[in-house]
C-alpha positions in Angstrom: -0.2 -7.4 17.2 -0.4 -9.6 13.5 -2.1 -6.6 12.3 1.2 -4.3 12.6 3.2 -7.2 11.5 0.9 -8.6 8.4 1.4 -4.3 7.6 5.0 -4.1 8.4 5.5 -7.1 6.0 3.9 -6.9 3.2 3.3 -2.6 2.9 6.9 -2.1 1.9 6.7 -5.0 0.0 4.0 -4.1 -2.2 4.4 -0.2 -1.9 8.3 -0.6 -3.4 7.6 -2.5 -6.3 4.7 -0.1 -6.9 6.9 2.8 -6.5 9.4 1.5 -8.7 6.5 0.1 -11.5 5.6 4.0 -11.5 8.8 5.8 -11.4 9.3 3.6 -14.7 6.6 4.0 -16.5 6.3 8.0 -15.4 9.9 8.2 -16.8 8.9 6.6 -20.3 11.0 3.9 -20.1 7.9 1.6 -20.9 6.7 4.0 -23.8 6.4 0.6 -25.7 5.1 -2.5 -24.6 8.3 -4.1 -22.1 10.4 -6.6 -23.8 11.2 -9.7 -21.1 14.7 -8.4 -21.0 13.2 -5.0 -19.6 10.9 -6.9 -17.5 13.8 -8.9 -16.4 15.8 -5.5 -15.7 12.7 -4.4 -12.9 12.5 -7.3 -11.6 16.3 -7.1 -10.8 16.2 -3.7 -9.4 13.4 -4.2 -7.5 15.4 -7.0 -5.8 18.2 -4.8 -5.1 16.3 -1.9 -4.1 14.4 -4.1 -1.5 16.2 -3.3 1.7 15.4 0.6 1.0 11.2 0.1 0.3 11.5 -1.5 4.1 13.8 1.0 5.3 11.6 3.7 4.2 8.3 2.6 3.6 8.2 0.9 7.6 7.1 3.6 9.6 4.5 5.0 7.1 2.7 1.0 6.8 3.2 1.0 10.4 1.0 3.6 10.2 -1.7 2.7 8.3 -1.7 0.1 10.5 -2.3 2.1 13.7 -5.4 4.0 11.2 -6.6 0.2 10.5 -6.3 -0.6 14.4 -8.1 2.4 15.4 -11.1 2.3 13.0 -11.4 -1.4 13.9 -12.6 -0.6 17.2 -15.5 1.6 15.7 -18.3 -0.4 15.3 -20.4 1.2 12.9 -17.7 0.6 11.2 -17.6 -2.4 8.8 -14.8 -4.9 7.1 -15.4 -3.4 3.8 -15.9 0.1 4.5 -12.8 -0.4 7.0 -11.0 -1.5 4.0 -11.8 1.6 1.8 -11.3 4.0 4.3 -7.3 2.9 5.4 -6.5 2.0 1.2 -8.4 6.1 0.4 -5.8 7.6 3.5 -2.9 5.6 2.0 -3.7 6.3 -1.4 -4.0 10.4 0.2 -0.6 10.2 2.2 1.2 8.4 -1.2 0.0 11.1 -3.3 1.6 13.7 -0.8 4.7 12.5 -0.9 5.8 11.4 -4.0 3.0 12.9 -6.4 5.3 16.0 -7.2 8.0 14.1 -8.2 9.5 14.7 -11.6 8.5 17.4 -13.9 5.4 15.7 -15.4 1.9 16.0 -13.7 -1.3 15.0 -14.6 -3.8 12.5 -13.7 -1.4 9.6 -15.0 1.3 10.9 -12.5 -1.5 11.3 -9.5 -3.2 7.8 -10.0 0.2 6.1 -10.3 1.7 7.7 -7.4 -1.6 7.3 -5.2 -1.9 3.7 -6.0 1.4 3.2 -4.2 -0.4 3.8 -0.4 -3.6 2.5 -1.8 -2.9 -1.0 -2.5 -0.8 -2.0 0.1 -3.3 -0.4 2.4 -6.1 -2.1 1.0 -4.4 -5.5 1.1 -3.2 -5.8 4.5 -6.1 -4.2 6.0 -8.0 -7.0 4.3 -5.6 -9.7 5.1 -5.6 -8.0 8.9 -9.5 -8.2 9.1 -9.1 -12.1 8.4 -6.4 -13.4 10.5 -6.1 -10.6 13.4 -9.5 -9.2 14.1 -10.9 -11.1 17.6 -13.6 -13.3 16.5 -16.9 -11.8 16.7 -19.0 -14.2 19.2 -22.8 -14.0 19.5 -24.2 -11.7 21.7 -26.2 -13.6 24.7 -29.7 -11.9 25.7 -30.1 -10.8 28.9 
């Protein structure tokens, strides 16, 4: 159960201000290196567009979650390449939906866009396998 709530909490989280750091760059508002005034300004709008990253980004780090919690119980299956596998399907499922946004495309516009599902996923499948996964215990011989 900590691993859908270390998801719930901090994939919106992450995945928002991601969103937001792309939309502004994609829209060449950063052409030039950011003033703190402009830093300032994102900051700000990332605070008030909080409350919409969780009401929309919930149910799609909710499920990365379920992806994490399912490839868990593979064993071959290591931390690490448990890790790569749920940040590659989130940076997949981010790129789906909001990579054809806008009238630009390109690789900018794709690795921006897929970095959105990718981090979040990455970090709180990381942070999962630390403080959620059962403790692996030594296997007795028989």
């Amino acid at each position: 159960m900590k691993r859908y709530v270390i998801f719930g909490v901090l994939g919106p989280l992450l995945g928002g201000f991601l969103l937001l750091l792309a939309t502004t760059v994609m829209s060449g508002f950063w052409s030039h290196p950011p003033s703190p005034s402009e830093v300032e300004q994102l900051f700000a709008t990332f605070a008030r567009t909080l409350q919409y990253s969780y009401l929309f980004g919930l149910l799609p780090a909710l499920m990365l979650g379920a992806v994490d919690d399912i490839v868990m119980h593979i064993r071959r299956i290591g931390p690490t390449l448990r890790v790569v596998i749920v940040a590659l399907i989130g940076f997949a499922s981010a790129e789906l939906l909001y990579g054809s946004r806008g009238p630009d495309s390109g690789l900018l516009q794709f690795v921006l866009y897929g970095l959105v599902g990718f981090v979040p996923g990455a970090v709180s499948s990381a942070l999962s396998h630390r403080f959620a996964d059962p403790p692996v215990s030594a296997t007795q011989p028989s």
